[in-house]
C-alpha positions as CSV (number, residue, x, y, z in Angstrom):
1,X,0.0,0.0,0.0
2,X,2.8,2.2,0.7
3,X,4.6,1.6,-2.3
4,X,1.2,2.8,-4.1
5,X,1.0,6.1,-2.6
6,X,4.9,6.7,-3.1
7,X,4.6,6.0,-6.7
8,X,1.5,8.2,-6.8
9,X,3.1,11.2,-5.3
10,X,6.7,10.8,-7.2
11,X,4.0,11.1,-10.4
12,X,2.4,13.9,-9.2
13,X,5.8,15.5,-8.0
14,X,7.2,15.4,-11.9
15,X,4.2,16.9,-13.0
16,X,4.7,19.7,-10.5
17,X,8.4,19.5,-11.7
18,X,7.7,20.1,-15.7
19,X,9.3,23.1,-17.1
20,X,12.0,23.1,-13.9
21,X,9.6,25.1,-11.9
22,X,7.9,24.7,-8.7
23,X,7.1,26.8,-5.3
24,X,8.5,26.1,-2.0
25,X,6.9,27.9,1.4
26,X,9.1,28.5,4.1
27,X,8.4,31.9,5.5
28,X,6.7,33.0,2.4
29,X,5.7,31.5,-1.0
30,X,8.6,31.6,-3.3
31,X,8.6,30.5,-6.9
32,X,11.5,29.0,-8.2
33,X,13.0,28.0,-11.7
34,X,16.3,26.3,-13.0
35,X,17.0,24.8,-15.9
36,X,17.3,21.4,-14.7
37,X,16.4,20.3,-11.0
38,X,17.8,17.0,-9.1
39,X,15.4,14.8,-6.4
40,X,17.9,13.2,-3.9
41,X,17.4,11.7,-0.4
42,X,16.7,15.2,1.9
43,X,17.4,17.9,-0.4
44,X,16.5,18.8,-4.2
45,X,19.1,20.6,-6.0
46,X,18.3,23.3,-8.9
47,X,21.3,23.7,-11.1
48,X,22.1,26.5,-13.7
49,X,20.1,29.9,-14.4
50,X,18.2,29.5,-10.7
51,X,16.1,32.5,-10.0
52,X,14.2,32.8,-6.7
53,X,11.7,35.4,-6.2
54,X,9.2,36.1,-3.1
55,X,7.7,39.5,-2.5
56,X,10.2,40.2,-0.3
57,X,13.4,39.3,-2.4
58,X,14.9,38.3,-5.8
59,X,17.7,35.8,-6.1
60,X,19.8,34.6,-9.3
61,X,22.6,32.4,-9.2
62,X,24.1,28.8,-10.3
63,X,22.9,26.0,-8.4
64,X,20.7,26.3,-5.4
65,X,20.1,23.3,-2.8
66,X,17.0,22.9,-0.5
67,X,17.4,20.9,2.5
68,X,13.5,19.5,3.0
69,X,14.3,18.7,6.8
70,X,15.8,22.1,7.8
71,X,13.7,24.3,5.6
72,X,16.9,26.0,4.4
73,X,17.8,27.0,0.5
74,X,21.4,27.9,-0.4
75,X,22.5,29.4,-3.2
76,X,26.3,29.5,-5.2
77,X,27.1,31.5,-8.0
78,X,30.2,33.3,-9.3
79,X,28.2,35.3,-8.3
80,X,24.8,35.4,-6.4
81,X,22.9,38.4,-7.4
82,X,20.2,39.7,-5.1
83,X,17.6,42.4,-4.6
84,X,15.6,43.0,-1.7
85,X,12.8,44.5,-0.7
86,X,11.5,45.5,2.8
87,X,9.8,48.5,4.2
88,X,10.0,50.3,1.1
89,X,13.8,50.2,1.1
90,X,15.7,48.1,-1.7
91,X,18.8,46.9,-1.8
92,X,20.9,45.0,-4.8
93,X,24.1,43.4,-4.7
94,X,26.0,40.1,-4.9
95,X,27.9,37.7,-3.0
96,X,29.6,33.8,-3.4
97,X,26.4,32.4,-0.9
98,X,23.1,33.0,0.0
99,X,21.2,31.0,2.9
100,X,17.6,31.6,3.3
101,X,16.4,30.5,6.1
102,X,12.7,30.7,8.1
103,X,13.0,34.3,8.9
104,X,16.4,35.4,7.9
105,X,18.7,35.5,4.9
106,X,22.6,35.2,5.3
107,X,24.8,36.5,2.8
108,X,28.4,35.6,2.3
109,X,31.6,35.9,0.1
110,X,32.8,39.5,-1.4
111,X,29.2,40.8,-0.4
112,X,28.3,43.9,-1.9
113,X,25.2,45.6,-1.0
114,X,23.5,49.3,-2.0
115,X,20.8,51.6,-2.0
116,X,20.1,54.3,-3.3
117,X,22.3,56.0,-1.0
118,X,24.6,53.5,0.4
119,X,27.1,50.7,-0.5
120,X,28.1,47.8,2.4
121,X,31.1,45.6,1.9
122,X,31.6,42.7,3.9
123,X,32.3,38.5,4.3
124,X,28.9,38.1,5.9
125,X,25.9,39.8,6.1
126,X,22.8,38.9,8.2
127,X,18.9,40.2,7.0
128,X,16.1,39.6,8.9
129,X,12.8,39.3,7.5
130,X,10.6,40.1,9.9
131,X,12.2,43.1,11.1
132,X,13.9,44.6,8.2
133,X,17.4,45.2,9.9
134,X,20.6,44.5,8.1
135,X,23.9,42.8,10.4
136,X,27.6,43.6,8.5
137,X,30.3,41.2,10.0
């Protein structure tokens, strides 16, 4: 009986998984797409031209990874670009690494971040989603 239900949803999931596109929720809905997209044991891998976008934030980059038991999605390029949006502030930039996690994204590697009136440079920087704020380390 089990084996039925697996089969079923592994069906369904390559339905959902035509054209390299599918939404994950972790915090907030965010609609991915790839160009080709990997199904192993805990995580799903999306590999060349990834593009994440939320209402809150845009990410392109190489190959992205999301681990299904911690609800986290990383993201490698040479490099990562990024724009977000909170509290009508937006910010643009790149970096090596993105993790997005429940309620924070951590950026890392030759970050470079700016506004309209600002630029950040750092190794790692910290954004949390609920509040807004920006950490530089």
């Amino acid at each position: 009986m089990q084996k039925i239900y697996l089969i079923g949803f592994i069906l369904s999931l390559f339905n959902l998984l035509d054209a390299a596109e599918m939404s994950i929720d972790i915090s907030e809905k965010i609609d991915i797409s790839s160009d080709n997209i990997e199904i192993k044991e805990g995580k799903i891998e999306f590999i060349d031209n990834v593009i994440f976008q939320s209402k809150s934030y845009e990410v392109s980059g190489e190959v992205a990874e999301y681990y299904r038991d911690m609800d986290i999605i990383k993201i490698q390029g040479s490099p990562v670009e990024f724009s977000i949006t909170s509290e009508g502030n937006n910010f643009n930039g790149f970096s090596n690494m993105i993790l997005i996690k429940k309620n924070e994204i951590e950026i890392s590697g030759n970050v470079l971040i700016e506004d309209s009136s600002s630029r950040i440079r750092g190794e790692k920087v910290k954004f949390d989603i609920n509040s807004g704020k920006l950490q530089v380390n």
